[in-house]
Structures are given as structure tokens and as C-alpha cells.
C-alpha positions as CSV (number, residue, x, y, z in Angstrom):
1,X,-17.2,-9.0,13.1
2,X,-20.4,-10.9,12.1
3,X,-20.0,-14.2,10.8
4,X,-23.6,-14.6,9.3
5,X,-23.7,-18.4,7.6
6,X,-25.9,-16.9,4.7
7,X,-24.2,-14.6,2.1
8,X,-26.7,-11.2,2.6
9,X,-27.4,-8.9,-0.5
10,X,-26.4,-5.2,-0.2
11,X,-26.3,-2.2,-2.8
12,X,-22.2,-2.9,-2.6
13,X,-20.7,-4.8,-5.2
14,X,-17.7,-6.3,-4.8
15,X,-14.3,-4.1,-5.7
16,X,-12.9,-6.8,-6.8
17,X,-14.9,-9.1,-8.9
18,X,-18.7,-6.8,-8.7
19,X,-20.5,-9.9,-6.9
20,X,-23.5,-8.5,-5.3
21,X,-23.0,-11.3,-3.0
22,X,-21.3,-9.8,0.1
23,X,-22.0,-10.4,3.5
24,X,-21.5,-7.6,6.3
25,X,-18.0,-7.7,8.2
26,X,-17.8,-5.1,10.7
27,X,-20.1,-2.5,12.1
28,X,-18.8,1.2,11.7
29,X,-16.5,2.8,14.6
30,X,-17.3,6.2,13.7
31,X,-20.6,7.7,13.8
32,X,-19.0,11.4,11.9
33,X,-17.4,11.7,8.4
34,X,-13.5,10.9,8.3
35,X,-11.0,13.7,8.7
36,X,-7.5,13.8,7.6
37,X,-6.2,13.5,11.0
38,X,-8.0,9.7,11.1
39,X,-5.9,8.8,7.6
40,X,-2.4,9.1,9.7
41,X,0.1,6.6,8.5
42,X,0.9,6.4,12.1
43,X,-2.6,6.0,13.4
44,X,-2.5,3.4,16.4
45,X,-6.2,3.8,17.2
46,X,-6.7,-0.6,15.9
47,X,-9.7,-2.3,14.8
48,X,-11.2,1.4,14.5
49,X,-12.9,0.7,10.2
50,X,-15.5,2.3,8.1
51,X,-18.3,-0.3,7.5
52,X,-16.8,-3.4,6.1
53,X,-18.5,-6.2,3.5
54,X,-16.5,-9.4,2.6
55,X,-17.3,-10.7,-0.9
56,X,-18.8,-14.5,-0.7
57,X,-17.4,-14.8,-4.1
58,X,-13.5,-14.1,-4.0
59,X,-13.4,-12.9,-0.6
60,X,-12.2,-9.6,-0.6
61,X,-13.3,-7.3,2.2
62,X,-14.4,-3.6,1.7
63,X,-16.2,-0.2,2.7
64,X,-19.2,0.4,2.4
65,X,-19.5,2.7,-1.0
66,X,-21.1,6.2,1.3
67,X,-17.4,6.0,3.4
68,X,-14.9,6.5,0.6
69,X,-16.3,9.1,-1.4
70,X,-14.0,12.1,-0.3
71,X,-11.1,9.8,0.6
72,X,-8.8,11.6,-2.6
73,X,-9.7,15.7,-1.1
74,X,-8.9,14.0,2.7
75,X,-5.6,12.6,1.1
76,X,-4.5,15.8,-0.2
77,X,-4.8,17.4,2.9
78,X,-3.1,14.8,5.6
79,X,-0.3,15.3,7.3
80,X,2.0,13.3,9.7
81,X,4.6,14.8,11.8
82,X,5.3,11.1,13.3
83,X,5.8,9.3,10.3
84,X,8.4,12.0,9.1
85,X,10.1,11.6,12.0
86,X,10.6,7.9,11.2
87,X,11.8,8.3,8.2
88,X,15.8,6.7,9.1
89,X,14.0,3.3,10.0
90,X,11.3,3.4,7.4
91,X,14.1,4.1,4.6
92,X,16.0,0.5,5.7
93,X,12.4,-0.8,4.2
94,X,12.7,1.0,1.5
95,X,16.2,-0.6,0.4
96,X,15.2,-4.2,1.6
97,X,12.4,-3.5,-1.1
98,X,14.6,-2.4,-4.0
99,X,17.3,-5.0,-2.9
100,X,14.5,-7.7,-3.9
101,X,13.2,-5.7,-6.9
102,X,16.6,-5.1,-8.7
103,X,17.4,-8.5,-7.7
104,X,14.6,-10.0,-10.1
105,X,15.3,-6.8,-12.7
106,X,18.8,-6.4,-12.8
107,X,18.8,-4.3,-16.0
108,X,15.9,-1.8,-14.1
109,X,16.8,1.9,-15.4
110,X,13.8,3.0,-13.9
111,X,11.2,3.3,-11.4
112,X,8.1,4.7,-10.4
113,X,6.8,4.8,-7.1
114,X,2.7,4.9,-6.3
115,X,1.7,6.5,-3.0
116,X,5.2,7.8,-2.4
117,X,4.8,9.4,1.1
118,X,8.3,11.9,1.5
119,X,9.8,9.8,-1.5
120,X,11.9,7.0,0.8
121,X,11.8,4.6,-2.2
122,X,12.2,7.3,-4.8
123,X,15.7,8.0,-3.1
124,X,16.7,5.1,-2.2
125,X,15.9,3.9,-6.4
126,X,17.7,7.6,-7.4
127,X,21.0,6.8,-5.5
128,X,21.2,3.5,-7.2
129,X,21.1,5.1,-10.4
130,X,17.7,5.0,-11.8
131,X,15.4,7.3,-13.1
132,X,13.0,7.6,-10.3
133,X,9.5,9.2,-9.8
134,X,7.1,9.1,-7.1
135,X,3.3,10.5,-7.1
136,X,2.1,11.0,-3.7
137,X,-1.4,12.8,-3.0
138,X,-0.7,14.5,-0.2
139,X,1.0,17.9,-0.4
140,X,2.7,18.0,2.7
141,X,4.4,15.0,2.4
142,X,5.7,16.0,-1.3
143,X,6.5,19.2,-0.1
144,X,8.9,17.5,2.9
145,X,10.0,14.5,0.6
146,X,11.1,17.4,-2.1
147,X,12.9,19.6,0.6
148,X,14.6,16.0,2.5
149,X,15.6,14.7,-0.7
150,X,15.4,16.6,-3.6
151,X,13.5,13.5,-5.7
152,X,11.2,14.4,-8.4
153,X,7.6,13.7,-6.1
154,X,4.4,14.4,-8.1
155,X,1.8,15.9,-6.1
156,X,-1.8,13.8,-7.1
157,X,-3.0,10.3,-7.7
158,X,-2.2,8.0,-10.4
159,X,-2.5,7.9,-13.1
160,X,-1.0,11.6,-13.2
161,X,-1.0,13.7,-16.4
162,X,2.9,14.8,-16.1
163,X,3.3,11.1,-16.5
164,X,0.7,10.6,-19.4
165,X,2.5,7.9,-21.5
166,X,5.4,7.2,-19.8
167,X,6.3,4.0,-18.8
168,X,8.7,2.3,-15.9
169,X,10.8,-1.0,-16.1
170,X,9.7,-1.5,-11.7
171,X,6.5,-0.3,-10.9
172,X,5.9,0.0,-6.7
173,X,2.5,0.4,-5.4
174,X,3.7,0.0,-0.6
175,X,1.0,-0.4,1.3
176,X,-1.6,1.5,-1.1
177,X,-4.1,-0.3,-2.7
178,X,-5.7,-0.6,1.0
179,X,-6.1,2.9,0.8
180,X,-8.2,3.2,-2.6
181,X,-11.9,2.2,-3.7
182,X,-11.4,1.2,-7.2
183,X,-8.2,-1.4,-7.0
184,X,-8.6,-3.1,-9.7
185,X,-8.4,-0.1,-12.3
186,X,-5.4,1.1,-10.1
187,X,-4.1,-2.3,-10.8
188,X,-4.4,-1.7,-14.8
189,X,-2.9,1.7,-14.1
190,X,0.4,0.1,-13.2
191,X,-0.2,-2.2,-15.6
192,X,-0.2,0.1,-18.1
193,X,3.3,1.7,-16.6
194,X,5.4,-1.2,-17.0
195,X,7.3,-1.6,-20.0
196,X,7.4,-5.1,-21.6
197,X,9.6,-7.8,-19.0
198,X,8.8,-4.8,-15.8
199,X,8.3,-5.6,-12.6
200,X,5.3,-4.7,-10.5
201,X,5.6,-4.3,-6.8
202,X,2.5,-4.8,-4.4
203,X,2.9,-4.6,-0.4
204,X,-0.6,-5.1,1.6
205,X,-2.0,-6.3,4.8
206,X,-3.3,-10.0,4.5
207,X,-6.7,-10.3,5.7
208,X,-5.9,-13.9,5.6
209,X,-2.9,-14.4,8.1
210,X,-2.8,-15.5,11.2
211,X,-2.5,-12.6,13.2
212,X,-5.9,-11.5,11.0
213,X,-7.9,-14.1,12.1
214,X,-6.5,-14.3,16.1
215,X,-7.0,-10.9,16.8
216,X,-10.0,-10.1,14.8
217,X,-11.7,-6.7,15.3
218,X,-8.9,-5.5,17.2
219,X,-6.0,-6.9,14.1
220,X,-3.9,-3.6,13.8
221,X,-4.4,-3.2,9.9
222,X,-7.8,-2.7,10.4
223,X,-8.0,1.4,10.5
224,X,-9.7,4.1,9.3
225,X,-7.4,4.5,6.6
226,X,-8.0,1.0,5.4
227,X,-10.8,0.4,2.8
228,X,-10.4,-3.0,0.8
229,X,-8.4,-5.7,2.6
230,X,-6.9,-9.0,0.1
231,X,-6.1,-12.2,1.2
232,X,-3.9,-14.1,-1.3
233,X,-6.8,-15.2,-3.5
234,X,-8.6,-11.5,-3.5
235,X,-5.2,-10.6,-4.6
236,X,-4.5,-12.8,-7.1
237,X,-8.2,-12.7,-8.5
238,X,-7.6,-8.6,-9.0
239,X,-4.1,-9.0,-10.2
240,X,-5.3,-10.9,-12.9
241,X,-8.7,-8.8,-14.3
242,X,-6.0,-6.3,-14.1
243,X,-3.4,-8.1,-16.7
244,X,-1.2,-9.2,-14.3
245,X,0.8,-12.3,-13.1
246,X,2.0,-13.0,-9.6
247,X,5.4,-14.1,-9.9
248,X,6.4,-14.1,-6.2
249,X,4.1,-13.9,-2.5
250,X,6.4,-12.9,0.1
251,X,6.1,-12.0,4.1
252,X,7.1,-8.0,4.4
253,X,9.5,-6.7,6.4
254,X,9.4,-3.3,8.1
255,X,11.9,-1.3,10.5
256,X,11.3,0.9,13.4
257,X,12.3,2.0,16.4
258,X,11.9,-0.5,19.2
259,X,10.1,2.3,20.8
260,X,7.7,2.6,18.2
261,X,7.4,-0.9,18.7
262,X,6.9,-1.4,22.2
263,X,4.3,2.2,21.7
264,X,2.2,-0.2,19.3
265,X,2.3,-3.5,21.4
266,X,1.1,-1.4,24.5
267,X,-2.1,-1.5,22.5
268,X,-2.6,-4.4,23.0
269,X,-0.6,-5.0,26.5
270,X,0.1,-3.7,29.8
271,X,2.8,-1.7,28.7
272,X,2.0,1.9,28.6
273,X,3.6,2.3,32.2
274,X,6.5,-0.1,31.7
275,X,7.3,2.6,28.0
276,X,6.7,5.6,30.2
277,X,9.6,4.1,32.5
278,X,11.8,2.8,29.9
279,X,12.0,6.6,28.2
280,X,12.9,8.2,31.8
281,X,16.1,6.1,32.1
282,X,18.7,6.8,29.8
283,X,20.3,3.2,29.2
284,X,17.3,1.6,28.2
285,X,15.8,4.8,26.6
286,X,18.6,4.3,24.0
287,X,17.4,0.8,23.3
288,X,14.1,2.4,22.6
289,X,15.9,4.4,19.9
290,X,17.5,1.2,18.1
291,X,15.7,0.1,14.8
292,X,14.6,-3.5,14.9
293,X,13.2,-5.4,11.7
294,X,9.8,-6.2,12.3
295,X,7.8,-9.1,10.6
296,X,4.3,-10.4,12.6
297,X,3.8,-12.7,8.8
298,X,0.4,-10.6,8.3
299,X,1.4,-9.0,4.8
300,X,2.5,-9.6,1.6
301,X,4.9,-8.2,-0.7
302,X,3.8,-9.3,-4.3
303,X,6.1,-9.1,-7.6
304,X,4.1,-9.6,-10.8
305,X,4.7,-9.2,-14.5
306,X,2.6,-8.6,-17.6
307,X,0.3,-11.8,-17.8
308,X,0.5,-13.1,-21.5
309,X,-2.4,-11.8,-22.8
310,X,-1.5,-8.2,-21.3
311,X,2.4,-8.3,-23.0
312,X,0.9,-9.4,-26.5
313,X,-1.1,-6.6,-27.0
314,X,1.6,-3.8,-25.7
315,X,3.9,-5.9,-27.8
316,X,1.7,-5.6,-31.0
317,X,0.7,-1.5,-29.6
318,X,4.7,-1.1,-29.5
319,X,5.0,-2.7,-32.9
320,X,2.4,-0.8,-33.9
321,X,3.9,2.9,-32.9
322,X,7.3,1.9,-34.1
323,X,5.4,1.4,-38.2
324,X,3.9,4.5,-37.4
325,X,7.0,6.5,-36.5
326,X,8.6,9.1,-39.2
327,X,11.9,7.1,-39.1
328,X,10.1,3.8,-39.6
């Protein structure tokens, strides 16, 4: 990671804010064009990026423009046999999410979900009662998530033409907007969902945290998958252009297997050997199957509303439909 003292000019602009002031992060790890197979939810190859620029202006970091280009057609076609199979400890996210959503929208009655995976979130918002909807790009995962759980899962990005319109009173965008070149209009997209008092939902590495900045190249959010990385400024600067309002930061919380765990750590540690051993004997292979919670304090979970500009106008818009109606 180069840590130049002179913003450089490049042909990127900033996602974020457009600055042509951006100064180069990170080197490519790849030397080929990306292939589904590198966009695995599950990937544990670390510090492997796309070229990266941070933004001298808000500090945002990103890919260079030439890597994301097919990143939607790549989407469509990924698959992830491991991530599936983690599904019973990746759902106890899911809940800890909606216990914290429904907590600050009691009256929800429905939800949509952004980047739904197999539709953990859409379930776990369907058994509570709501109207629920997840759109999900790739179409093995909505093919699983529709089989698993028989939740309404929208094949495609947002915003999605079956949903043209409609609006949601919680709208979830999980670890997503890291995935996506243009965050800030996917940020008015949702903003556009809500209906007036909604909630908005954002979970997202922080490229500002500690574990960030101590491990550096080798920080475990930084994959291929990974193309724009917010600290809590970057965040709050795009959640605002969008018509948003941060109401809430919060650390996220995730839950898997200590296996998984200990699998992910032995990146990092001399434990590849110690794992092998742990799986060959069956006591301690069954405390490789327990879920732990897991929070290193290097992302945030974000709840926004409709800043006050944003709710006027869909106020007066409302207003406006209503005068228009044939009832009115």
C-alpha cells in the first residue's frame, strides 16, 4: 500500500464525491480478468484487490474504473457451495439484524432485501410477518434460496423492474455496496424504496478500523470481490448526496462455525496443521462445528432515514399522487 505524501492525479474520479484527486492505494494482485470463482462470498485468498485509489478528498478507496466493468455478467454467474453450507450460522446474523431493525421500526410491514444471497434475511423478515423481498444477482443462489425457503428472491440488481414503484418501510443493503461501482446512485436507489419514517440498513467493512490499518495489505476485507471500501466519513459523505441520514453507527456481528473460524485465522497463523488435527478427533471436531459470534470491530452496520430535504419532496410527490388519484 503506497503512502505517497502528494495527492497524484489519475483518469479515476472519486465514486463517491468525483474528486480527481486520488492517490494510488494498492498495486493489482491479478495480472488476468476476474472470474466468478474469485467473487466467492467465501473467498479466503486476503489482501488479494483489483487496483485500488483512495480519494484525498473524502477518503474513500476504490478500483480502478478498467476492473469493474463486467462485475454485474460475473455476478450472475457465481456460485458458492461453502457459503450455502453455512447457511444455519449465517441465518443467527440475519435475526440479530432484524432484531435491531424492528427494534427502531416497530410498526415495519415490510421489507426489502439488496444483495439477498439464498434469502436468509428475507426469511427470517417473512416469519416475523412481513412482506418480504429480496433481489439477488446471482441465479444460483436465487435458485437455492427459492428451493430452501420458498421466499419471493428476484433474480437481477436493483433497482429491479418487478419492483418499479414499490416501496418498503426497512430497506437492507449486508455487505453490498463494497461489491458495486456506482454507490452513490445505489444509495438513492434505496432511498427511493423507503417509504416516509423507513429505515435503511447498511453493513460494510470499515477501511478505517483498527484491524484496517494493523494489518494493511493483508486486512481480510480486502478481496477481489471488494471494489469501494468507506470509512465512517466516506460513508456518511455518500449517505448524504444520496438523501440520507445516519441515524445510528454500529460494530457488526457475524456467526460461524468455530471451524470456519479457526480455517480463516490459519491465514494468518500457524494453524493449518493444528485444524487438520482438531477435525481428525471427534471431541474437539464437534467444537469445530459450534457457532460462535464473531466481532474483530472492523465494520459497520448503519441505520439511516430520509434526510429532510429527501422526506419533503416524497412528502409533497405523495401529496401530489394522492390530488391526482380518481378518488381524490
Amino acid at each position: 500500500m503506497t503512502t505517497n505524501t502528494a495527492p497524484a492525479k489519475s483518469a479515476n474520479q472519486c465514486w463517491v464525491c468525483n474528486s480527481e484527486h486520488v492517490r494510488h492505494w494498492k498495486p493489482a494482485s491479478l495480472d488476468r480478468p476476474l472470474t466468478p470463482e474469485d467473487l466467492r462470498i467465501t473467498d479466503s485468498r486476503y489482501g488479494l484487490t483489483a487496483e485500488l485509489w483512495k480519494c484525498e478528498s473524502c477518503g474513500f478507496i476504490f478500483a480502478d474504473d478498467a476492473a469493474v466493468s463486467d462485475l454485474v455478467e460475473l455476478y450472475s454467474q457465481l456460485t458458492d457451495d461453502d457459503y450455502v453450507d453455512s447457511s444455519p450460522a449465517r441465518a443467527l446474523q440475519m435475526r440479530w439484524l432484524m432484531d435491531k431493525a424492528t427494534s427502531m421500526r416497530p410498526q415495519a410491514a415490510s421489507m426489502l432485501d439488496i444483495g439477498a444471497g439464498t434469502g436468509l434475511l428475507v426469511a427470517e423478515g417473512a416469519a416475523r410477518g412481513l412482506r418480504a423481498v429480496g433481489v439477488e444477482p446471482s441465479a444460483s443462489l436465487v435458485a437455492c434460496g427459492r428451493e430452501q425457503y420458498a421466499v419471493e428472491l428476484l433474480q437481477g440488481t436493483y433497482p429491479h423492474e418487478q419492483l418499479a414503484g414499490q416501496k418498503f418501510d426497512i430497506v437492507f443493503l449486508v455487505d453490498v455496496i463494497e461489491h458495486v461501482s456506482n454507490p452513490v446512485e445505489l444509495l438513492q436507489s434505496c432511498a427511493n424504496a423507503l417509504n416516509l419514517g423507513g429505515l435503511f440498513v447498511v453493513v460494510t467493512p470499515d477501511a478505517g478500523s483498527m484491524a484496517a490499518r494493523m494489518l494493511k495489505d493483508r486486512w481480510w476485507h480486502y478481496r477481489l470481490a471488494h471494489v469501494g471500501y468507506f470509512d465512517r466519513d466516506s460513508m456518511t459523505a455518500a449517505a448524504r448526496t444520496a438523501g440520507l441520514k445516519p441515524e445510528v453507527f454500529k460494530r457488526a456481528r457475524w456467526f460461524f462455525p468455530l471451524g470456519y473460524v479457526a480455517d480463516r485465522l490459519g491465514e494468518y497463523l500457524p494453524l493449518k496443521t493444528l485444524n487438520r488435527l482438531a477435525r481428525a478427533t471427534p471431541g474437539v471436531r464437534r467444537l469445530y462445528e459450534m457457532t460462535v459470534p464473531v466481532n474483530p470491530h472492523d465494520s459497520w452496520v448503519v441505520f439511516m432515514s430520509l434526510d429532510d430535504q429527501t422526506l419533503e419532496d416524497q412528502t409533497l410527490d405523495a401529496q401530489t399522487l394522492d390530488d391526482q388519484s380518481p378518488t381524490s
